[in-house]
C-alpha positions as CSV (number, residue, x, y, z in Angstrom):
1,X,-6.1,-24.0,11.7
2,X,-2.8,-22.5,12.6
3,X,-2.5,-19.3,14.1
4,X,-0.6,-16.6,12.4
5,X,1.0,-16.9,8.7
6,X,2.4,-14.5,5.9
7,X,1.6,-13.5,2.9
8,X,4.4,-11.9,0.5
9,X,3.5,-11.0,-2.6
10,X,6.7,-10.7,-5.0
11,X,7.9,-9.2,-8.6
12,X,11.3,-9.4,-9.3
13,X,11.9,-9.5,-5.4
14,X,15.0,-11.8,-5.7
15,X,17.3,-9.7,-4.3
16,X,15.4,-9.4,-1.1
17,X,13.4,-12.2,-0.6
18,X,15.8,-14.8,1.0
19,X,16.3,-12.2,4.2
20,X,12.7,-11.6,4.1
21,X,12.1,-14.9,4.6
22,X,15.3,-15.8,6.8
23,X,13.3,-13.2,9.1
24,X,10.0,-14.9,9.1
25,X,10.9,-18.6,9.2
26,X,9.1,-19.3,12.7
27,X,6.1,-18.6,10.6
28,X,4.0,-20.5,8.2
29,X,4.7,-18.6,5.2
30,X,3.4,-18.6,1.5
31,X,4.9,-16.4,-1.6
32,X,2.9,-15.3,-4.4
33,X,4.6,-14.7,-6.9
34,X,3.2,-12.0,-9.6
35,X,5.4,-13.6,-12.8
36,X,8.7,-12.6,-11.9
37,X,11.4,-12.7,-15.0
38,X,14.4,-13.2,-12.4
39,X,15.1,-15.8,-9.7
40,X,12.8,-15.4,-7.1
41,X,10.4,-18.3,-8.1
42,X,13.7,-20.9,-7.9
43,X,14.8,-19.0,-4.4
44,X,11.9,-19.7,-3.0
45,X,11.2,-23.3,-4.7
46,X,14.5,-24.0,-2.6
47,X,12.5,-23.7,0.7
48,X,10.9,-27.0,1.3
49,X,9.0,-25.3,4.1
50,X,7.6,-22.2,2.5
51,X,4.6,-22.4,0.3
52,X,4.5,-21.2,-3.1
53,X,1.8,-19.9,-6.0
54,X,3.7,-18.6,-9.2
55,X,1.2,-16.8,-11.3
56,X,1.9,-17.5,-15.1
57,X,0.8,-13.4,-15.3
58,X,0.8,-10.3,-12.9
59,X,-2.2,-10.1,-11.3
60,X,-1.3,-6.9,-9.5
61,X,-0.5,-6.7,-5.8
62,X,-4.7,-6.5,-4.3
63,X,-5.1,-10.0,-6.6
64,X,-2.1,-11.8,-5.6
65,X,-2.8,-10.9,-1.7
66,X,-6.4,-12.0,-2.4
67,X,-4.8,-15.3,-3.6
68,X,-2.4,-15.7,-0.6
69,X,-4.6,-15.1,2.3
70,X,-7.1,-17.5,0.3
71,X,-4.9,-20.2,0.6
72,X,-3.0,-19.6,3.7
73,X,-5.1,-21.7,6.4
74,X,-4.6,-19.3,9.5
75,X,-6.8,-16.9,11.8
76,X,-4.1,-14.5,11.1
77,X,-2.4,-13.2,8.6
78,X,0.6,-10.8,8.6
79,X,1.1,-9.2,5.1
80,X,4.5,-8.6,4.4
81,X,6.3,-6.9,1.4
82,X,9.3,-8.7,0.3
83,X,12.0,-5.8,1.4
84,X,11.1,-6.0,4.9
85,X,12.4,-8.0,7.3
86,X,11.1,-9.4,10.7
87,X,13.4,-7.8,13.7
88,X,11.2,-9.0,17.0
89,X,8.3,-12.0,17.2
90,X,4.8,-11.0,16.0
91,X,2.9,-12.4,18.9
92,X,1.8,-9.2,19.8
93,X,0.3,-8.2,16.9
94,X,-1.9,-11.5,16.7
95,X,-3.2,-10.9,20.6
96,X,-4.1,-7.2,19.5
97,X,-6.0,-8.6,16.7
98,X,-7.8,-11.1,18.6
99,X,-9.4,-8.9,20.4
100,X,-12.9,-8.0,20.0
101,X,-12.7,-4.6,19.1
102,X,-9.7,-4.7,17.1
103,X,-9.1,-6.7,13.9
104,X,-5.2,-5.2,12.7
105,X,-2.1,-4.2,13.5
106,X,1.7,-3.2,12.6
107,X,4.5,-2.0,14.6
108,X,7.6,0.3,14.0
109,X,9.1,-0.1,10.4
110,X,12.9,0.9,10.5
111,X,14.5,2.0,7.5
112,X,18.2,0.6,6.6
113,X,19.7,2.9,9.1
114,X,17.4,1.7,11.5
115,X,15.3,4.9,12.2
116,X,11.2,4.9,12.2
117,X,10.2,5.4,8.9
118,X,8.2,8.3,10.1
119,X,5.2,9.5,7.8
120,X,5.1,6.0,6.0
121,X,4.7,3.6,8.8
122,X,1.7,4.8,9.5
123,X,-0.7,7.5,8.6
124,X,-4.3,9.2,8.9
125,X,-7.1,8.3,6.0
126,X,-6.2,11.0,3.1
127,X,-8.8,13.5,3.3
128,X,-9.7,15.2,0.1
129,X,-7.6,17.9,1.4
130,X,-4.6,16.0,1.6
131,X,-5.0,14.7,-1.4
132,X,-5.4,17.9,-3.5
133,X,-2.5,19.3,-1.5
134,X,-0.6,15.8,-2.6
135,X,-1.3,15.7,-6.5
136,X,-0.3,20.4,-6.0
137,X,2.9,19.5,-4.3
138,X,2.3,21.7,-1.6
139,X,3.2,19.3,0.7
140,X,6.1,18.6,-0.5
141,X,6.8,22.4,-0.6
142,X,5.7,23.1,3.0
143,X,6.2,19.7,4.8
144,X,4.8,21.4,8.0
145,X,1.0,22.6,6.9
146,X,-1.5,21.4,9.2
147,X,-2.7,19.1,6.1
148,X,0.3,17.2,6.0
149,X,1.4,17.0,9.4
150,X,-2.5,15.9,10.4
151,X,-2.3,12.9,6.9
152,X,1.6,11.5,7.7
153,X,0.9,11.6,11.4
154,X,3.8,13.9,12.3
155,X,1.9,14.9,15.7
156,X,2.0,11.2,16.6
157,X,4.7,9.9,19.7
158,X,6.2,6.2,17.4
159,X,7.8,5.0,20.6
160,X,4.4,4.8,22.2
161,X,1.1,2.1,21.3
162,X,-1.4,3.9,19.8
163,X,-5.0,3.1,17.5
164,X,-4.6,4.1,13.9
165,X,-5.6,4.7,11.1
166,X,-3.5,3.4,8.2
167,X,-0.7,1.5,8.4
168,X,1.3,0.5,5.5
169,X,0.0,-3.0,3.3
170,X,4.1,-3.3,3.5
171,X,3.6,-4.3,7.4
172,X,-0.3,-5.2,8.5
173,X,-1.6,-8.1,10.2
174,X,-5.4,-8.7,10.3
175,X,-8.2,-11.4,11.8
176,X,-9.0,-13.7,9.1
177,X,-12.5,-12.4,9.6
178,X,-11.6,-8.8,8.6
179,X,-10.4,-9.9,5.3
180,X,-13.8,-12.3,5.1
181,X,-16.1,-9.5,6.4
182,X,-15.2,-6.7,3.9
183,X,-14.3,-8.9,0.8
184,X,-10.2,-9.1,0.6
185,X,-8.2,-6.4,-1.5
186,X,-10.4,-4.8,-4.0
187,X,-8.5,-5.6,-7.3
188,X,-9.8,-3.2,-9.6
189,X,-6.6,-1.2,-7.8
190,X,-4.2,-2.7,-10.1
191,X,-1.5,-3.1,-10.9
192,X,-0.8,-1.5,-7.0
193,X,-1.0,1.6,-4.6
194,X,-4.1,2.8,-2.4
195,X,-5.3,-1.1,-2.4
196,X,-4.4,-0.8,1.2
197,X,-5.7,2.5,2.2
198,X,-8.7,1.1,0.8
199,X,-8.8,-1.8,2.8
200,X,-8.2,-0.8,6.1
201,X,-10.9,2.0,5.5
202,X,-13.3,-0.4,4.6
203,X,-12.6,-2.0,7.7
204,X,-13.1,0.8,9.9
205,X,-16.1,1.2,8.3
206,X,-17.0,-2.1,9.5
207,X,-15.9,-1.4,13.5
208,X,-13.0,-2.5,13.5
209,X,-10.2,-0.7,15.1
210,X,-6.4,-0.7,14.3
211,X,-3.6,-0.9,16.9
212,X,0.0,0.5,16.3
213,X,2.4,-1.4,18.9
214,X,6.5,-0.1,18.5
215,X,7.7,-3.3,20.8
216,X,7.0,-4.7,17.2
217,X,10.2,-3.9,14.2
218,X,10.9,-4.9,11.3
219,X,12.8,-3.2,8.4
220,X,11.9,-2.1,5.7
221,X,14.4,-1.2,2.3
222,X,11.5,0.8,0.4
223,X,11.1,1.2,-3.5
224,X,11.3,-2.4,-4.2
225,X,8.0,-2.9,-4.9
226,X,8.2,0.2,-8.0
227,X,12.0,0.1,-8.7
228,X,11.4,-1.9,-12.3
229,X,8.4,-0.1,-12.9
230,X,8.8,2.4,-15.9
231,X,8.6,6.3,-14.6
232,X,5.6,6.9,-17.1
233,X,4.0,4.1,-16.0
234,X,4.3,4.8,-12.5
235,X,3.0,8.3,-12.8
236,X,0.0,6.9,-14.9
237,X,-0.5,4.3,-12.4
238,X,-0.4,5.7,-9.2
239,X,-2.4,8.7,-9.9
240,X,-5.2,6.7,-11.6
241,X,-5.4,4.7,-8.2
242,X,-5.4,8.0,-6.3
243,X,-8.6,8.7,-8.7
244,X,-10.2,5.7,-8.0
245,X,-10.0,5.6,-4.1
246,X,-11.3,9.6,-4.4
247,X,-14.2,8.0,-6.3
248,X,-15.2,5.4,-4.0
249,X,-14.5,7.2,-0.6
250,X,-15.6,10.7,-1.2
251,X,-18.7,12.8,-2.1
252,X,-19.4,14.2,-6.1
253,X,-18.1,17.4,-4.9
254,X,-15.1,16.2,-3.3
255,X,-14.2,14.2,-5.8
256,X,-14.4,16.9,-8.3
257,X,-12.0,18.5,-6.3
258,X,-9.3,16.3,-6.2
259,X,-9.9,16.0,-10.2
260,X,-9.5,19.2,-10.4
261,X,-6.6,19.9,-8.3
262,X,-4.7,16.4,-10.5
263,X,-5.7,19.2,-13.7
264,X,-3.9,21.8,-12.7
265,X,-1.2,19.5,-11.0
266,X,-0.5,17.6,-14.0
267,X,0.6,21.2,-16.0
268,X,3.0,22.2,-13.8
269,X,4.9,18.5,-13.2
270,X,4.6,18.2,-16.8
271,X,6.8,21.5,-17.2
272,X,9.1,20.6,-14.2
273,X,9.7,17.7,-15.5
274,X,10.5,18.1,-19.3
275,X,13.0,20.5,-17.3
276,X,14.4,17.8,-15.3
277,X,14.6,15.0,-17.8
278,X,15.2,17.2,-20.8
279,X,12.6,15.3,-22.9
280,X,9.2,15.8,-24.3
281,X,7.8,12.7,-22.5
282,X,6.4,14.2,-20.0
283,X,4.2,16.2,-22.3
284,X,2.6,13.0,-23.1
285,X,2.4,11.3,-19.2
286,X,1.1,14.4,-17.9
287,X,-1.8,14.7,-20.5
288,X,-2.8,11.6,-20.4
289,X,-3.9,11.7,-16.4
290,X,-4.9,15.6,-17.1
291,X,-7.0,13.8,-19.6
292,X,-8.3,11.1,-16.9
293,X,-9.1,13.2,-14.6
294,X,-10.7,16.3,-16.9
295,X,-13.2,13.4,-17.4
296,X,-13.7,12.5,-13.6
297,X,-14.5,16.4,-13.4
298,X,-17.1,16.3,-15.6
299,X,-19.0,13.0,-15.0
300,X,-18.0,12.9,-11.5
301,X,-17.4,10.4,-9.4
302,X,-18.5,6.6,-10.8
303,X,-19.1,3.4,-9.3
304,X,-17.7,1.4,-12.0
305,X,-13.9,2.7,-11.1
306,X,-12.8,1.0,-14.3
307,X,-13.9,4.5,-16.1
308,X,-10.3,5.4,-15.5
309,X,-8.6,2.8,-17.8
């Protein structure tokens, strides 16, 4: 078995995928491909040396990672979204992971003008706190509340190695054995987002510890993953994930909370944003997760998560 290889799941990624994988060509590397419509399959068919699964549908982003790490014969694996690009070696990350008490790692992502991409790169589990003052908007209104700075680790020194919490799926390598021990990506967060908040809470709840290491850059573009993506759709999607994870991770009256606080969020993006866009379609994007999460409030939370399609 090899020792480290990467997984990059792609949609549309042809635009980015060639200096993604120009970046990570000293590793074995294997593309899954989620039924892109442009040229990334025949970009990456071109490379002789990188592995390839083209899925005939999209199986969403926790599927197709399931798939890649299935098939990528390696005691590591670095996950890697297609708009990020390797700037330093990864042997660090693998000798953090191999040891005992730790079982995954990132370093420093670097956005296009090369500064830390601070609040994504790395952050604390969402609390249900953070999470009602997400889906409110109150931190984006007052960046600075405790909340906020505590969830996007804004108290945290980036140029120094530090154990985390949750780093971004766009940048994680992990022991084959974490993946193994707490069952992969759990797809019913499809078609993306909070699969690997999930993930790497699963696997703190299974001991192992996560190491941030800033010797370790890449960069990272951003967006790619949800730049096709229709903005109705998006809305829908990511706040039905947001749903989910508060069902599976929180208690009944915690829960409640955050389907509460989606409620009352919904109304007042629905009226800032027929404002913004000038159309009634918000009307209907809003109402529908209002209507998701009014019934979250009153069941509370379930184990079957696909109560929210």
């Amino acid at each position: 078995m090899n020792r480290t290889g990467v997984v990059i799941v792609t949609y549309n990624s042809a635009e980015v995928i060639e200096r993604c994988l120009d970046s990570c060509a000293h590793l074995l590397a294997l593309v899954v491909d989620n039924a892109s419509q442009d040229d990334t399959v025949e970009l990456v068919r071109r490379r002789s040396a990188v592995k390839l699964i083209a899925n005939p549908t999209n199986r969403g982003f926790a599927g197709a990672a399931n798939q890649g790490v299935a098939a990528l014969d390696t005691e590591m694996v670095l996950l890697l979204n297609p708009d990020v690009q390797l700037e330093t070696p990864v042997d660090s990350l693998a000798e953090a992971c191999s040891q005992n008490n730790v079982g995954l790692a990132t370093g420093k992502l670097l956005d296009s003008q090369g500064k830390a991409q601070i609040g994504f790169a790395v952050r604390r589990l969402p609390t249900p706190l953070t999470l009602v003052f997400e889906v409110l908007g109150i931190n984006r209104l007052l960046p600075w509340n405790p909340s906020n700075r505590s969830y996007r680790y804004l108290d945290l020194d980036l140029t120094k190695p530090a154990e985390v919490e949750q780093p971004a799926g766009a940048f994680l390598m992990f022991r084959r054995e974490v993946w193994q021990r707490v069952g992969g990506f759990d797809t019913r967060f499809d078609p993306l987002w909070f699969e690997d908040v999930d993930f790497v809470k699963r696997a703190r709840s299974a001991g192992f510890k996560i190491q941030y290491l800033p010797g370790v850059t890449a960069r990272h573009r951003g967006g790619h993953s949800i730049a096709g993506m229709e903005w109705g759709c998006r809305e829908v999607c990511w706040y039905v994930s947001l749903l989910r994870y508060a069902s599976k991770h929180f208690r009944p009256y915690a829960y409640r909370g955050v389907s509460a606080a989606v409620v009352l969020g919904s109304l007042f993006r629905a009226i800032i944003s027929v404002i913004r866009r000038r159309s009634l379609r918000p009307i209907q994007v809003y109402a529908k997760i209002a209507r998701i999460a009014a019934l979250g409030l009153i069941s509370g939370p379930r184990r079957q998560i696909g109560v929210f399609e």
